[in-house]
C-alpha positions as CSV (number, residue, x, y, z in Angstrom):
1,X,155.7,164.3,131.5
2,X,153.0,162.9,129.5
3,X,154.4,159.3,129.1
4,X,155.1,159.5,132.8
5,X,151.5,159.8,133.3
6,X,151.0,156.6,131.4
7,X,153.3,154.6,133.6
8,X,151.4,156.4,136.4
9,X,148.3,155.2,135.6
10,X,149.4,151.6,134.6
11,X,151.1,151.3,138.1
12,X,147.9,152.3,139.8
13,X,144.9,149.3,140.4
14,X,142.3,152.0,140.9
15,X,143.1,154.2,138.2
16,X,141.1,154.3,135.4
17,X,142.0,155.4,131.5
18,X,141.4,154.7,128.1
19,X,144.2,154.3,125.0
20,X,142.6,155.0,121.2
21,X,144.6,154.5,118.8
22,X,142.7,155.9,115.3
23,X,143.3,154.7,111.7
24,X,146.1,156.6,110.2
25,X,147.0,158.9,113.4
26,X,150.4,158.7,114.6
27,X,149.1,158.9,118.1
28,X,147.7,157.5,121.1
29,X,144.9,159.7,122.8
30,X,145.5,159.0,126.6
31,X,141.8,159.9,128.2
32,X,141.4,159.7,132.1
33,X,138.7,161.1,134.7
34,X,136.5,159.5,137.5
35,X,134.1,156.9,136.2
36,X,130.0,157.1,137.2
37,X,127.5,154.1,136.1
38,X,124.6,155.3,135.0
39,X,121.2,153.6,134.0
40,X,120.0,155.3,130.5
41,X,122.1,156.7,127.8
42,X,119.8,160.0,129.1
43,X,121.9,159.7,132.3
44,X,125.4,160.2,130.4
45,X,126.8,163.1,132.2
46,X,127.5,165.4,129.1
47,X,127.5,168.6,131.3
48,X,128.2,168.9,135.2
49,X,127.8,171.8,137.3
50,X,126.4,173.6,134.0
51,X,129.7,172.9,131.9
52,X,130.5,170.5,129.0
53,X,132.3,167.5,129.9
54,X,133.8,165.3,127.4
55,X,132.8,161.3,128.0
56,X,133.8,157.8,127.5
57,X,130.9,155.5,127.6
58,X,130.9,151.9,127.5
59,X,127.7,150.9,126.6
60,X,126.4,147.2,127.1
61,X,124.1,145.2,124.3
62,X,121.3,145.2,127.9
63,X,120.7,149.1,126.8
64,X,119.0,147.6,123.8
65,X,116.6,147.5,126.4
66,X,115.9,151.2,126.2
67,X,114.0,150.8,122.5
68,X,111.7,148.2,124.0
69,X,113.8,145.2,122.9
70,X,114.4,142.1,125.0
71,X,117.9,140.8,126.1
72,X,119.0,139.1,129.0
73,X,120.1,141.2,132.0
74,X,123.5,140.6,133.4
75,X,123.8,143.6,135.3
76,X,126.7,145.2,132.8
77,X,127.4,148.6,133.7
78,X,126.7,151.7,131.3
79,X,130.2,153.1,132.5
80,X,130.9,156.1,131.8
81,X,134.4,158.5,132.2
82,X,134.0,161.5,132.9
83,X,137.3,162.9,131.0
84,X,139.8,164.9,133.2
85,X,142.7,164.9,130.8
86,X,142.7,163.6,127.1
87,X,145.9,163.5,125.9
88,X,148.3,162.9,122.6
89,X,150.9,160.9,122.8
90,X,153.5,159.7,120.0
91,X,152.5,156.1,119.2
92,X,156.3,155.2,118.4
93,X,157.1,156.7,122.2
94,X,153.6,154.4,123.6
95,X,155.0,151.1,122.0
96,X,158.4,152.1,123.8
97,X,156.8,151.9,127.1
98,X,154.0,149.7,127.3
99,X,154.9,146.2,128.4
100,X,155.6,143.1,125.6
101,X,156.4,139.6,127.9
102,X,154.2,137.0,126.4
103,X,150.8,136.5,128.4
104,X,150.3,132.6,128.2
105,X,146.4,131.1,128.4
106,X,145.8,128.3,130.8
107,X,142.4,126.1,130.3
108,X,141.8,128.0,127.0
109,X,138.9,126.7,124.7
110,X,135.3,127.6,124.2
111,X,132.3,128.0,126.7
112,X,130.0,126.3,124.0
113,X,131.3,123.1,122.7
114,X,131.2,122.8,118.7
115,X,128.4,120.1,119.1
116,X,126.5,122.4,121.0
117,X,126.9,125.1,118.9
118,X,125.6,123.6,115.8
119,X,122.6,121.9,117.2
120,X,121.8,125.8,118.2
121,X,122.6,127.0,114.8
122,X,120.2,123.9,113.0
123,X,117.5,125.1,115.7
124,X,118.0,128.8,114.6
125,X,117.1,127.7,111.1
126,X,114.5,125.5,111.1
127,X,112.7,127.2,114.3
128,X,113.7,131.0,113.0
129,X,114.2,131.6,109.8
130,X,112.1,128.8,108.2
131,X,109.4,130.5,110.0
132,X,109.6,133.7,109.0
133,X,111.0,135.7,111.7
134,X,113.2,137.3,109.8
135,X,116.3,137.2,107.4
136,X,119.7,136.5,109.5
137,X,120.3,136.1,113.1
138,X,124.0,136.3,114.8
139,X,124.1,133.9,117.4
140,X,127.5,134.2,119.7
141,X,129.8,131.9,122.5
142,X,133.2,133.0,124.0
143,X,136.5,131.6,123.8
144,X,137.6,131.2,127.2
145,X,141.1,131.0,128.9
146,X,142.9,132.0,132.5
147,X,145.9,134.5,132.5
148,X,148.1,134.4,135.6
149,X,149.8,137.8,135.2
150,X,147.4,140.8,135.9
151,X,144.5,142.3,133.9
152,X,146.4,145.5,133.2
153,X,149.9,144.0,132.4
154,X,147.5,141.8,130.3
155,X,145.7,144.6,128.8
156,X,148.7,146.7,127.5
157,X,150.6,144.1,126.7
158,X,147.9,143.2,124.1
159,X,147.3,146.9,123.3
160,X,151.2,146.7,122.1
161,X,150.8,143.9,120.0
162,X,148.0,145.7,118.3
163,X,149.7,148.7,117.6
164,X,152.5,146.7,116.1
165,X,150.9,144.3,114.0
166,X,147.4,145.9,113.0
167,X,146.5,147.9,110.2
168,X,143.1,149.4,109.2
169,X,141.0,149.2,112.3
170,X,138.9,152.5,113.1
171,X,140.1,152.4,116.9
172,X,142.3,150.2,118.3
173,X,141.6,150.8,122.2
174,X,142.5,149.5,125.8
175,X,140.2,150.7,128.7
176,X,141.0,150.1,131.5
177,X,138.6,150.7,135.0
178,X,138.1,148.5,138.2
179,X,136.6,145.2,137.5
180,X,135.7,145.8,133.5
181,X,138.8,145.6,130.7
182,X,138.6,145.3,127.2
183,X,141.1,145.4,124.6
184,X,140.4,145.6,120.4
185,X,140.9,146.7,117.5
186,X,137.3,147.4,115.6
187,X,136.8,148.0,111.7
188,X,133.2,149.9,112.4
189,X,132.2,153.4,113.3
190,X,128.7,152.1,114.0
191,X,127.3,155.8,114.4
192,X,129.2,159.2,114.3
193,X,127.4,162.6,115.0
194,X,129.6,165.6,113.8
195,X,128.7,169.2,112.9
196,X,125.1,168.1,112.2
197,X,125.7,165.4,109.8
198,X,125.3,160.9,111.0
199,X,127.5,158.7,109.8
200,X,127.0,154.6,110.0
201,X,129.1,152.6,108.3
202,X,127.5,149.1,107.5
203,X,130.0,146.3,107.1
204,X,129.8,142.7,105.5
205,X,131.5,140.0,104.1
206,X,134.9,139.0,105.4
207,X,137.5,137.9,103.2
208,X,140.0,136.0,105.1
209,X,143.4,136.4,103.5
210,X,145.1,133.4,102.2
211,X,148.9,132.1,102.8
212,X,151.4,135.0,101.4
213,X,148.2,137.4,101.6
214,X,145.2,138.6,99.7
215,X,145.9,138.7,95.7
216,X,143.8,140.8,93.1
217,X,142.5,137.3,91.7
218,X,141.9,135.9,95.3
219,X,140.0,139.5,95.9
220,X,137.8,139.4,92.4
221,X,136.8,135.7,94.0
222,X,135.3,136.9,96.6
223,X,133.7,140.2,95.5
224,X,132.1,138.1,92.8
225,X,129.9,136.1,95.3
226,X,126.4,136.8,95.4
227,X,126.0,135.6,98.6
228,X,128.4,138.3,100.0
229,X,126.9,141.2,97.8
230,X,123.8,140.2,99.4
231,X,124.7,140.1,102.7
232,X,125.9,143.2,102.7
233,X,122.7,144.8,101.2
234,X,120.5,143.8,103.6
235,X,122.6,145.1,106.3
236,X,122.3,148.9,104.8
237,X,118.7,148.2,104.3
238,X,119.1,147.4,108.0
239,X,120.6,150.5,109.1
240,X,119.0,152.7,106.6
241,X,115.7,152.1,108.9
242,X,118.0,153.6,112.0
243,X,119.5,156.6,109.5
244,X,115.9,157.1,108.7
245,X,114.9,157.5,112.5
246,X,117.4,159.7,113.2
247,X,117.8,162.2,109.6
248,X,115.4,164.7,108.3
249,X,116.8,163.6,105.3
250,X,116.5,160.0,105.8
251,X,120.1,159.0,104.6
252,X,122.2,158.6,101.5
253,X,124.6,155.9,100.6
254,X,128.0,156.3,99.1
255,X,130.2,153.5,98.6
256,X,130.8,150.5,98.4
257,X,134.6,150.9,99.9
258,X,137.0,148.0,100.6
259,X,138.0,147.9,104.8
260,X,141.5,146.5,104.3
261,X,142.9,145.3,107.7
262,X,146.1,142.9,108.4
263,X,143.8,139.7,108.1
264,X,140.8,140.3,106.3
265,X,138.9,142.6,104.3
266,X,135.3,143.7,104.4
267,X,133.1,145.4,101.9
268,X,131.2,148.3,103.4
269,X,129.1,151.4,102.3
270,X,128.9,154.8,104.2
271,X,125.7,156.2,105.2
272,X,125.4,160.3,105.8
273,X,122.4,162.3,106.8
274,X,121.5,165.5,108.7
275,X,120.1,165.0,112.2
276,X,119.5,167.8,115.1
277,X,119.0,165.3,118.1
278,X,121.0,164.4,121.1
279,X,123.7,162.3,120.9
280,X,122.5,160.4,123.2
281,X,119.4,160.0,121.0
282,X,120.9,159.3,118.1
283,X,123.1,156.6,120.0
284,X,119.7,155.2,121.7
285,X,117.7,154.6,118.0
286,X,121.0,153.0,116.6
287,X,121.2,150.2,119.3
288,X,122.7,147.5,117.8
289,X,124.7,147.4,114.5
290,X,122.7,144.3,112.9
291,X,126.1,142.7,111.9
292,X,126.3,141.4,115.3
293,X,122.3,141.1,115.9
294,X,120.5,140.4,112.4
295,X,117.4,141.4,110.2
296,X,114.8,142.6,111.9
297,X,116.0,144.4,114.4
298,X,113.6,143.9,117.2
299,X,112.9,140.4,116.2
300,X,116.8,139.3,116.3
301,X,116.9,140.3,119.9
302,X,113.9,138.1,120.8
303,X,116.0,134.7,118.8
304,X,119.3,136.0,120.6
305,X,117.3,136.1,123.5
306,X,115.6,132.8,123.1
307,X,118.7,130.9,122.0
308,X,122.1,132.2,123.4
309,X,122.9,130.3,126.7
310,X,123.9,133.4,128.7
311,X,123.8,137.3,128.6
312,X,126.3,139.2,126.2
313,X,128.0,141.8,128.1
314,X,129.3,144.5,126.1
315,X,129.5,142.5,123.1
316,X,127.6,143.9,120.1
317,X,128.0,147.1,122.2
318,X,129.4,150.1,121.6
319,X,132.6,152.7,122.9
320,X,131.2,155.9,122.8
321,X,133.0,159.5,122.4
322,X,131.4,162.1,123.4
323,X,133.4,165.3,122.5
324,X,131.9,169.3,123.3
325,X,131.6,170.9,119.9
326,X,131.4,174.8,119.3
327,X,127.7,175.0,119.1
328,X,126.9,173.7,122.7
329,X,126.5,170.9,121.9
330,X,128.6,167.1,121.6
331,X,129.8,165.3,118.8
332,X,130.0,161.6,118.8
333,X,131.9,158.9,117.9
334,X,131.2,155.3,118.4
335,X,132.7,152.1,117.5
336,X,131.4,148.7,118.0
337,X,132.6,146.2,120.1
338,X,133.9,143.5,118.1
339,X,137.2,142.2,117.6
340,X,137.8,142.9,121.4
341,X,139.1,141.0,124.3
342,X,137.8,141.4,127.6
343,X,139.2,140.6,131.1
344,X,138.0,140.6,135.0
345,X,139.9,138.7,137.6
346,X,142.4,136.7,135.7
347,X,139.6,135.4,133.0
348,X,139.6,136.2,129.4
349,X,136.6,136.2,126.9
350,X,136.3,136.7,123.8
351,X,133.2,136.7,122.1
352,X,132.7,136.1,118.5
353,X,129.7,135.4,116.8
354,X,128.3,133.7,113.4
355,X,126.2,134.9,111.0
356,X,123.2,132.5,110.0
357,X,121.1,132.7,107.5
358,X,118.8,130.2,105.2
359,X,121.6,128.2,103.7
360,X,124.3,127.8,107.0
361,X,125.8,124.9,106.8
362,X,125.5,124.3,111.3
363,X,129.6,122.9,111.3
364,X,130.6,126.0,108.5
365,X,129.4,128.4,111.2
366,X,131.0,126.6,113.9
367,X,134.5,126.9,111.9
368,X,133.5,130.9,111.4
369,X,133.5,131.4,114.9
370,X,136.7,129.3,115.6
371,X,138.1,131.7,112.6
372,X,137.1,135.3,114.2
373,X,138.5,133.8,117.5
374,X,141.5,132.5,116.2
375,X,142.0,136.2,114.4
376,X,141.3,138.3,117.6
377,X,143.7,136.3,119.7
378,X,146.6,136.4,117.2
379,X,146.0,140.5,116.6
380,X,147.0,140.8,120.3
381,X,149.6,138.0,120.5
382,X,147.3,135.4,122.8
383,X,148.6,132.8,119.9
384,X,151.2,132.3,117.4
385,X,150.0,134.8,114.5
386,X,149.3,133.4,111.4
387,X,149.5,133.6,107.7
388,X,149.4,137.6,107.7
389,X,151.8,139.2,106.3
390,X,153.8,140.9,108.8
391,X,155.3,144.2,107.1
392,X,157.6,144.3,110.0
393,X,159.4,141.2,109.4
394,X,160.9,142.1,105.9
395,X,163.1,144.4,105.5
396,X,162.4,145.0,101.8
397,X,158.5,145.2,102.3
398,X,156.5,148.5,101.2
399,X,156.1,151.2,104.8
400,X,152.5,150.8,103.2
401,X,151.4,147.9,101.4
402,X,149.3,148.6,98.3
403,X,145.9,148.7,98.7
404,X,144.2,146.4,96.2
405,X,141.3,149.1,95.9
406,X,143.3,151.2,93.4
407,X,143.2,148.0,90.8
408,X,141.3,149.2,88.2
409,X,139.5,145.9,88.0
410,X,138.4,145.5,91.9
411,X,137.3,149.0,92.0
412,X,135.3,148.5,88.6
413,X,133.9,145.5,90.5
414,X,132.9,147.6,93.2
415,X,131.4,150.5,91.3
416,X,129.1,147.6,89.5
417,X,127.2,147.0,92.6
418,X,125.1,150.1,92.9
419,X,123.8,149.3,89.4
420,X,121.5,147.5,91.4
421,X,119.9,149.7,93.6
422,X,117.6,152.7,94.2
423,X,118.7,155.9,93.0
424,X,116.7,157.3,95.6
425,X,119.0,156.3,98.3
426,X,122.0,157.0,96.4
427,X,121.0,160.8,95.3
428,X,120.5,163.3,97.9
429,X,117.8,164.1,99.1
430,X,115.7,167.4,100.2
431,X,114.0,168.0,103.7
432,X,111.2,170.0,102.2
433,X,108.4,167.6,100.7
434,X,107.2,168.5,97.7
435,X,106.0,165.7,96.6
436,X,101.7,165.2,94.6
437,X,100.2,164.2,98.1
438,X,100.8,167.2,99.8
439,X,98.1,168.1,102.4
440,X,97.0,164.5,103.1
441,X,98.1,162.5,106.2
442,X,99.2,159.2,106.8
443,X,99.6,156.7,109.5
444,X,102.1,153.8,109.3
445,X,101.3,150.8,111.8
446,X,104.7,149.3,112.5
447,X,104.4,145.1,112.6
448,X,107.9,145.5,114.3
449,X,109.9,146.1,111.1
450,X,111.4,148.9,111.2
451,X,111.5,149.1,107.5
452,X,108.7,151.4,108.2
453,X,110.9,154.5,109.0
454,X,112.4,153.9,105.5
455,X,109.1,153.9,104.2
456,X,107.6,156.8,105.9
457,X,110.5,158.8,104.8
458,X,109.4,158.0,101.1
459,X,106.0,158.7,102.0
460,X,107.1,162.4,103.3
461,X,109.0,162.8,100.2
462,X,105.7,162.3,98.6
463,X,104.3,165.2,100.5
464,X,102.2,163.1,102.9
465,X,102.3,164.3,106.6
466,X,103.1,160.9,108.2
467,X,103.4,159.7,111.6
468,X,104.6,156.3,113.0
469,X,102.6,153.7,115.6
470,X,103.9,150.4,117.0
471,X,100.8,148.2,116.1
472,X,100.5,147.6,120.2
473,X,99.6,151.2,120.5
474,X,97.4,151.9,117.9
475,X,94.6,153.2,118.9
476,X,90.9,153.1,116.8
477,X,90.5,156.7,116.6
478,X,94.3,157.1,115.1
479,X,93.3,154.6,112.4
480,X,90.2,156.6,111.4
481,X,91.4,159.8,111.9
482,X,94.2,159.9,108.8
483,X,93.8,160.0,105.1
484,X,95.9,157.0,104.8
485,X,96.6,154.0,106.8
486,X,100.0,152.2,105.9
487,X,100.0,148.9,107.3
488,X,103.2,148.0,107.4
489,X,105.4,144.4,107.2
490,X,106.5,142.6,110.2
491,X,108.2,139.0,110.7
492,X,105.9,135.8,111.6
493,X,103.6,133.8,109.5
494,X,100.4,135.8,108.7
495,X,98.2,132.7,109.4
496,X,99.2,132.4,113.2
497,X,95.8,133.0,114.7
498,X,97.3,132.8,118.6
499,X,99.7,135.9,117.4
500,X,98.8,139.4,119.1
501,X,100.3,141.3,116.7
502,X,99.4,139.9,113.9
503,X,95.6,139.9,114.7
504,X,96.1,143.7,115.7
505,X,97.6,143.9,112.1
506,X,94.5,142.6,110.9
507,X,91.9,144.6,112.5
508,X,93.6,147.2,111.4
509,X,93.3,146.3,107.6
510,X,89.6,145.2,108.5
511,X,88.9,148.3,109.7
512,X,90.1,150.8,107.6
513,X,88.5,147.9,104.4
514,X,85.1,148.4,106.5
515,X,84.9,152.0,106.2
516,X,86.3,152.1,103.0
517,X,88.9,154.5,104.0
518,X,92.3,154.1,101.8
519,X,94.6,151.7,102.7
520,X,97.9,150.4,102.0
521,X,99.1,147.2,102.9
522,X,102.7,146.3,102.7
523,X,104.5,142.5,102.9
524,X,103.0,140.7,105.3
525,X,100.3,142.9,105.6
526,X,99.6,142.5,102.2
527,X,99.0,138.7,103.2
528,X,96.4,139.5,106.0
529,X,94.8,141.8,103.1
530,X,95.0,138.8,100.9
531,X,93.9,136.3,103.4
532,X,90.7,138.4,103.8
533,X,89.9,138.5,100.3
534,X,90.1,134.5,100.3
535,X,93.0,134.3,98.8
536,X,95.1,131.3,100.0
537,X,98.9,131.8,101.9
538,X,101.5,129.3,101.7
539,X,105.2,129.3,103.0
540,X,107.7,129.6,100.5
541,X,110.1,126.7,99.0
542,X,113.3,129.3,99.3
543,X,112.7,132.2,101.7
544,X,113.1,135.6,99.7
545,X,115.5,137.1,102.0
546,X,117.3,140.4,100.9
547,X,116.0,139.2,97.0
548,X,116.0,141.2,94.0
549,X,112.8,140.6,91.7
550,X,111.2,142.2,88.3
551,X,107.8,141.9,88.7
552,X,104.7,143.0,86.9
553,X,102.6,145.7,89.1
554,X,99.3,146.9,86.9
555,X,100.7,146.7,83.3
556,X,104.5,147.8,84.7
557,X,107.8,146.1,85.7
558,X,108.9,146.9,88.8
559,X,112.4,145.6,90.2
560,X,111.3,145.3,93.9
561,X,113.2,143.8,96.8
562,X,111.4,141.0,98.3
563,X,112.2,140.3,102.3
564,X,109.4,137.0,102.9
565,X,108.7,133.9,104.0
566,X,105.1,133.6,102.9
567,X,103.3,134.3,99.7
568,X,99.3,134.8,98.8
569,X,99.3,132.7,96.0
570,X,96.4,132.0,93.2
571,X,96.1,130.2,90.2
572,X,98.4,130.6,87.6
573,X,96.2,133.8,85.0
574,X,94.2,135.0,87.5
575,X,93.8,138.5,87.3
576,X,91.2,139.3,89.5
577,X,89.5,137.7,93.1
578,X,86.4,139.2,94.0
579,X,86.4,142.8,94.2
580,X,90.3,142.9,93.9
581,X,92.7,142.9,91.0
582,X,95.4,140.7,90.8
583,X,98.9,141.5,89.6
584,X,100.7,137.3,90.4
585,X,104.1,135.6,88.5
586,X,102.9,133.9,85.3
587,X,104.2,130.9,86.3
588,X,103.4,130.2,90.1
589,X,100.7,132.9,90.9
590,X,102.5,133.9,93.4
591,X,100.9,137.7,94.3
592,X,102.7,140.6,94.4
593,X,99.8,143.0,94.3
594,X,96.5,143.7,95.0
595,X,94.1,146.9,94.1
596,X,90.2,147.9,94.6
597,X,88.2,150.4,95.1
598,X,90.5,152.8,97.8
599,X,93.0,150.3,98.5
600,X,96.4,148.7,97.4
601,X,99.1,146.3,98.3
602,X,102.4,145.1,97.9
603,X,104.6,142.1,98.5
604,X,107.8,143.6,98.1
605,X,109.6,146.4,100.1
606,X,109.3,149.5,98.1
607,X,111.3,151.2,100.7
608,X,114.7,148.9,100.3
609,X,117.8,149.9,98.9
610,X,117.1,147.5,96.4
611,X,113.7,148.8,94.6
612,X,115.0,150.2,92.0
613,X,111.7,151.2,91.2
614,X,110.4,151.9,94.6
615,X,109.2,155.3,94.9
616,X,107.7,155.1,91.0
617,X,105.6,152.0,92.1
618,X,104.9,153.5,95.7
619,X,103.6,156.9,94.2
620,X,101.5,154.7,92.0
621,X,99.8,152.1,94.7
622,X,99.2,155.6,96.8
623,X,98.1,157.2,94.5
624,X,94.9,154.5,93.8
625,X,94.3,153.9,97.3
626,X,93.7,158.0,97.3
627,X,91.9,158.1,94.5
């Protein structure tokens, strides 16, 4: 009966239904219902006529619009499925009946030619990051190709393959409505919402196996890169500021794990925290995983924005499940889109996109994307597979391959990465402040970093009752009616004087300086604070981008993570400028600290997963700009 209602569905063009496959199940949930577009994630139809409903949502990057982000608008429907029937099926009795011909391409290659592509990628660089507008950007093209059998054929056909060859992906998925198709297999639950508790699971690094398959030594090569350790990093500072929008408890890390999949392998950590919103809410302040965006958030739309040729479709989107719980409520579940073909009308895509940061080589990034493509199409049998080793082909390999995790060596390598970072992310961590500042309230001006939900969560912890403005909505009478203005970091370069935000940034530190109301100024506030105590800014000759200093701060070290571009700089021994004190590296005078009479400032990102010493040093700096 139930596989009947597969064929069913297959057979009929205006049917629409969705096949998840999840890591480690034996099954294939079969979900069907009517599907409704909607305009806002508010719109998903959780309840109708007064009862629960179980969705599907597929949720295009355009929604990012929603948080006040730009993208490009190609009209990409938020679809939604309404669920009539979700159903278990054997996967062994699925792979029996879907279809496994060979779909050829015709007129395959990319939209983008590799020329192209690395000009764009050289322009990123010197235009983006060398300015300061922020740490890594992922910029995207599609490999393109015609099919001449149709898009459902197509569609299962590739789910098959899939199911066959792939091993470790979250969901591996087909859905299949009128006019939008998309077959993957994904390695990231980008945001979960079960029984209270979030879930995000940042991912980074990709190890591509090697002919005969990843080895312990060919592992502990990778793992040892500092470049990769970094990378991933600064994507959990990333979405640590979305964990912290979401969780009264702000978020705490546990990891790093290995994501072992048939041709590569990712390092990732897992992120928990308690949350009471919406689903929907939680979904809306998560928008996009910043694997497939970059660092800052808000900024990496505007540089996709300004530099991909055309609109992104569900790429860098999400699948979402939304499941009725026993409270009343809806659980969620939500995978991004990567990895994942799509198909309309005979046309396949396939969008894969490249990391870039301060030291992409332009042609290494054009061989990255030509890498991820090359792996999506040989997961669902588009091209001859490669290298992977295919545990169906010999008869003598392991049912499950050993996972190179358990080698005392890898996971000791693993384990050694956390020695790095803030135990405050890493312990748990109390809703109830309790912290010396009790009573007094704070206002943090956000420079469009979102770094400043990480630090306001600090600042609570502290005991401070803190509230969050977008510098373009401060108002006067909200900077002078707290204890404590926070003015927060933000990407650009602090000396742009045609820059609204940046002179709203400043007013702000003028005014609260004026009244002599305390004041703390953080990154690149700190360099409009500088700036206005005539101390000179100057760009930096290596962008500090996800870095890990010891600094002196007032007579302590401090291990601080360092996110800039720009620096207030003074002369080697100087200690003091004016009415300020001076805390600058020995050596280059570069400042990464300031203090007077009721205020206080820092270079560095207290707030990152990497200050070590973070909340010392913040409860210090607060506590003088208080005093």
């Amino acid at each position: 009966m139930t596989l009947s209602r597969l064929a069913e569905l297959s057979a009929d063009p205006a049917a629409s239904f969705v096949l998840i496959a999840r890591d480690g199940a034996d099954t294939v949930e079969l979900l069907t219902g009517e599907v409704a577009d909607v305009d806002l994630l508010a719109d998903i139809p959780l309840t109708v006529d007064g009862a629960p409903r179980e969705v599907f949502s597929l949720v295009p990057y355009r929604q990012v619009r929603e948080r006040g982000f730009v993208a490009q608008d190609d009209g990409a429907p938020l679809r939604c499925i309404v669920v009539d029937e979700h159903l278990h099926l054997p996967a062994s009795a699925v792979l029996a009946a879907l279809p496994d011909d060979a779909v050829p391409l015709k007129d395959a290659g990319f939209d983008i030619a590799d020329e192209e592509y690395a000009a764009i990628v050289e322009r990123v660089i010197a235009d983006e990051i060398g300015r300061g507008e922020g740490a890594n950007f992922v910029i995207r093209r599609d490999f393109t190709a015609q099919i001449e059998v149709d898009d459902r054929t197509a569609a299962l056909t590739w789910f098959r393959a899939l199911l066959t060859h792939e091993r470790g992906a979250y969901w591996t998925f087909a859905i299949v409505t009128p006019g939008i198709m998309a077959v993957g297999a994904s390695p990231e639950a980008h945001v979960v919402a079960r029984d209270g508790i979030v879930t995000m699971n940042p991912i980074s690094g990709t190890f591509r196996h090697p002919a005969g398959g990843a080895t312990k030594e060919t592992l502990v090569e990778f793992l040892s890169s500092t470049k990769e350790t970094e990378e991933l990093f600064m994507v959990v500072d990333e979405e640590l500021k979305m964990m912290s929008a979401v969780c009264s408890d702000g978020g705490r890390i546990t990891g790093p794990h290995l994501k072992e999949m048939s041709r590569l392998t990712h390092t990732e950590y897992m992120l928990r925290g308690r949350s009471r919103l919406d689903p929907r809410d939680i979904l809306r302040e998560t928008m996009f995983a910043p694997t497939v965006t970059g660092s800052p958030m808000q900024n990496a739309c505007a540089v996709i924005r300004r530099h991909e040729t055309k609109p992104r479709g569900y790429y860098s989107g999400v699948a979402a499940l939304f499941t009725p719980n026993d409270e009343g409520g809806h659980d969620l579940d939500a995978p991004i889109l990567i990895r994942t073909a799509y198909l309309a009308d005979g046309a396949l895509s396939v969008p894969v996109g490249a990391t870039l940061v301060r030291h992409s080589d332009p042609y290494g990034e054009v061989s990255e994307t030509h890498g991820k493509a090359a792996g999506v199409l040989g997961a669902i049998g588009a091209i001859e597979r490669d290298h992977a080793v295919d545990e169906t082909a010999d008869p003598d390999a392991p049912a499950e391959p050993r996972s190179l995790a358990d080698d005392e060596t890898v996971a000791a390598l693993l384990a050694s990465r956390n020695a790095r970072l803030a135990e405050f992310w890493l312990n748990p961590q109390g809703e109830e402040p309790a912290g010396p500042f009790r009573g007094r309230s704070a206002l943090v001006v956000d420079a469009e970093d979102r770094f400043t939900t990480m630090l306001a969560h600090q600042l609570r912890h502290l005991g401070l009752d803190v509230s969050i403005s977008p510098w373009s909505a401060v108002t006067d009478a909200a900077i002078d009616a707290v204890d404590l203005v926070v003015a927060g970091p933000g990407p650009g370069d602090p000396r742009d004087g045609t820059s609204e935000r940046i002179t709203r940034m400043r007013e702000v530190v003028t005014r609260r300086r004026q009244a002599g109301a305390p004041l703390l100024a953080v990154c690149l506030s700190h360099q409009i604070l500088a700036d206005g105590l005539g101390i000179a800014l100057a760009p930096l000759d290596a962008p500090h981008q996800g870095l890990q200093k010891a600094v002196p701060v007032f007579g302590e070290d401090a291990s601080i993570g360092f996110y800039n571009t720009f620096t207030a700089r003074v002369e080697p021994g100087t200690t003091r400028v004016g009415e300020a004190e001076v805390s600058a590296d020995a050596a280059t005078g570069d400042v990464y600290a300031l203090r007077g009479e009721r205020f206080a400032s820092v270079q560095g990102h207290l707030e990152s997963i990497l200050s070590r010493d973070g909340i010392r040093t913040l409860e210090r700096l607060v506590a003088h700009a208080l005093g």
